[in-house]
C-alpha atoms as a printed R data frame, in Angstrom:
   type eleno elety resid chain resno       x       y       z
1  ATOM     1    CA   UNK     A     1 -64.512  -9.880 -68.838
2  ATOM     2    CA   UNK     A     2 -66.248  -7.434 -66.538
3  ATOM     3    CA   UNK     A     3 -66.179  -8.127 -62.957
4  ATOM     4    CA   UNK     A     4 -66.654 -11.648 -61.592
5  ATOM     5    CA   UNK     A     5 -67.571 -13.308 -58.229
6  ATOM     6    CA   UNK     A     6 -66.163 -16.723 -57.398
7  ATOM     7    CA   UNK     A     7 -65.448 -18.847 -54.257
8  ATOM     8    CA   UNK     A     8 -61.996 -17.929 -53.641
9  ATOM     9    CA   UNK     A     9 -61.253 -21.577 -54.020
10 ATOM    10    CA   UNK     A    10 -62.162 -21.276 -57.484
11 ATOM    11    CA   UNK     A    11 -59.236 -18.649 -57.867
12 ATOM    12    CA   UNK     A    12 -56.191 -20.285 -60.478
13 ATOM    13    CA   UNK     A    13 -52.672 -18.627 -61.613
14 ATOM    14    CA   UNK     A    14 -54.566 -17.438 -64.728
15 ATOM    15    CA   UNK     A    15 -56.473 -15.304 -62.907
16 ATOM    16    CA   UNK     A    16 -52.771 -13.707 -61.241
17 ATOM    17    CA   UNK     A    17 -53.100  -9.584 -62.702
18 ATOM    18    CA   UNK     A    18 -56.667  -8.811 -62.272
19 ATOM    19    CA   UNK     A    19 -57.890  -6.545 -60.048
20 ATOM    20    CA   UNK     A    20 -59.171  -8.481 -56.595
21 ATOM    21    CA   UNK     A    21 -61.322  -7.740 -53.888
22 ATOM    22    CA   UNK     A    22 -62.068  -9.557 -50.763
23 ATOM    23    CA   UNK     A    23 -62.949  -9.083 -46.917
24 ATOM    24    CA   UNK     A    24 -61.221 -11.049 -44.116
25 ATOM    25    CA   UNK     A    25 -60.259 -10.674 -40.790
26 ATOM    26    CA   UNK     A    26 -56.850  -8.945 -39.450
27 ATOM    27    CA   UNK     A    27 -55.021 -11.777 -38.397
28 ATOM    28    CA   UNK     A    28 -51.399 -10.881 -39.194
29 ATOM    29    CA   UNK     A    29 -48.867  -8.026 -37.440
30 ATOM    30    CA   UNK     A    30 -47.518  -7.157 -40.491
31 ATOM    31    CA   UNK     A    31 -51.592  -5.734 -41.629
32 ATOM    32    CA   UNK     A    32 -51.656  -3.976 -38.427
33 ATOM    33    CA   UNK     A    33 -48.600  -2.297 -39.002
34 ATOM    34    CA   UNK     A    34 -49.572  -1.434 -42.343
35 ATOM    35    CA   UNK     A    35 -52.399   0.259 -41.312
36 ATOM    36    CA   UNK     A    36 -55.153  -1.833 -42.368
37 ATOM    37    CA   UNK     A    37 -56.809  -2.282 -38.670
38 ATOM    38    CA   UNK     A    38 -56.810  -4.005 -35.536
39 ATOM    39    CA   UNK     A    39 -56.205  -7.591 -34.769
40 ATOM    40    CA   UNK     A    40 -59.320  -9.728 -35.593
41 ATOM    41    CA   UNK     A    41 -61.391  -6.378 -36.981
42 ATOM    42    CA   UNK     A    42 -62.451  -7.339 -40.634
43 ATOM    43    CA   UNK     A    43 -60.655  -5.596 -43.436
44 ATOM    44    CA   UNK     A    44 -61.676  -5.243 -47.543
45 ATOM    45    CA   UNK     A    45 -58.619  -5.562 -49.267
46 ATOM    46    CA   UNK     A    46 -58.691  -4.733 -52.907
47 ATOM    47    CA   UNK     A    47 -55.269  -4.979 -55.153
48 ATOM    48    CA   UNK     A    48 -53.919  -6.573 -58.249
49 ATOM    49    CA   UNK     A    49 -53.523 -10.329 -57.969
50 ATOM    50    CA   UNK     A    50 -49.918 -11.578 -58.213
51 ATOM    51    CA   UNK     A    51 -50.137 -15.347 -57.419
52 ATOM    52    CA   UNK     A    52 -52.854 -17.595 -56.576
53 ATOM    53    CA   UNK     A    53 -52.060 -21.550 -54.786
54 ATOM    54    CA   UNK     A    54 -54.412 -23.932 -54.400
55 ATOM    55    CA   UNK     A    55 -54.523 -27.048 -52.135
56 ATOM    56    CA   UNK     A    56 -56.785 -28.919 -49.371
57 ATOM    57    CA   UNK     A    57 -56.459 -29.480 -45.480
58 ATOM    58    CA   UNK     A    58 -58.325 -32.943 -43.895
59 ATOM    59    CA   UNK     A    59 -60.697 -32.544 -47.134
60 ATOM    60    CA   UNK     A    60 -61.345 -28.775 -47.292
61 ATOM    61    CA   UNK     A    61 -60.308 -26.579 -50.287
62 ATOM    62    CA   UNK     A    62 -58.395 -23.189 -49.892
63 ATOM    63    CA   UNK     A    63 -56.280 -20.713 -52.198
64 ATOM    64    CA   UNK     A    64 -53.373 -18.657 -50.736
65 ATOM    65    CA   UNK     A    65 -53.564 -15.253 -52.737
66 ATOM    66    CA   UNK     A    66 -50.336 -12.849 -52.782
67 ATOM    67    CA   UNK     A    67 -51.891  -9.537 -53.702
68 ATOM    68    CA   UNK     A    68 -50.329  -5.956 -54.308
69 ATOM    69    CA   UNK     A    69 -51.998  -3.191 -52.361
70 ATOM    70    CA   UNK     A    70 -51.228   0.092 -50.972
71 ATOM    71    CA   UNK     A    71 -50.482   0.265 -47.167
72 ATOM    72    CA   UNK     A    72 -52.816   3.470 -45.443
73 ATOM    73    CA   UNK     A    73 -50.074   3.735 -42.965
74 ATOM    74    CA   UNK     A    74 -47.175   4.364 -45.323
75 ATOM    75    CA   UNK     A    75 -49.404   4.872 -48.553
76 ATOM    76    CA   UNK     A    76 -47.023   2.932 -50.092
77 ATOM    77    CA   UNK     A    77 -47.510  -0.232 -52.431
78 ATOM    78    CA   UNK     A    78 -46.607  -3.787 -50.552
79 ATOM    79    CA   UNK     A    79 -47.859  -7.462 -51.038
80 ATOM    80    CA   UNK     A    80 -49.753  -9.470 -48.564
81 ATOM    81    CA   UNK     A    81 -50.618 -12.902 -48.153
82 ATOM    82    CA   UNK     A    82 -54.201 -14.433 -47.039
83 ATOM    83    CA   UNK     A    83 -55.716 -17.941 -47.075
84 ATOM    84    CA   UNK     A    84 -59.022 -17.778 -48.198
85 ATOM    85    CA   UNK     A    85 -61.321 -20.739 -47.683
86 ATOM    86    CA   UNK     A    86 -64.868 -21.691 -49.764
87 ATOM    87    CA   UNK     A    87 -66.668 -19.839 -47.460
88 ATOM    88    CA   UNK     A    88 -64.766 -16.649 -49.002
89 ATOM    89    CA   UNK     A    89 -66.243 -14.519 -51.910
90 ATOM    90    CA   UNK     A    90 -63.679 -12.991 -54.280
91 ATOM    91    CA   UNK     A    91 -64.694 -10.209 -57.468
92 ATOM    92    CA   UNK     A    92 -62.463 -10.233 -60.113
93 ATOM    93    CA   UNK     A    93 -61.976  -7.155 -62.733
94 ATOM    94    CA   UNK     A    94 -59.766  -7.601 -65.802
95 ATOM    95    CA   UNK     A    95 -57.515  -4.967 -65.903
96 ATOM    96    CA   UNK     A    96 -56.934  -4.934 -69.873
């Protein structure tokens, strides 16, 4: 497969164990206190992809992504959660 860029509303369950990277904003504690920045500072997570939902709010499209990454505070592997809306590039890498 190589890599692939999508919306990250385009994102299904069939994509859940490829490699995934995205930016975003810090918006949660829990990434602070993992080490991956400051409130509202933009982050690149990268990780395997463990579990993709889709849905819509008043008409617009997002995915919830759980994805497996390593923490730089602890350097340890842990799973986050991020809703990603069509605005939101994702790549893709097949693992395999």
């Amino acid at each position: 497969m190589g890599d692939r860029t999508v919306s990250a509303v385009q994102l299904r369950q069939s994509d859940a164990l490829n490699w995934i990277e995205f930016e975003t904003l810090i918006c949660q504690d829990k990434w602070e206190t993992l080490g991956f920045g400051a409130f509202g500072q933009p982050v690149k997570f990268a990780g395997t992809l463990m579990a993709v939902e889709n849905g819509t709010t008043m008409g617009r499209a997002w995915s919830r992504v759980r994805v497996r990454v390593t923490a730089p505070a602890t350097g340890q592997r842990t799973e986050i959660t991020s809703v990603l809306g069509a605005h939101v590039t994702v790549t893709l890498t097949d693992l395999d």
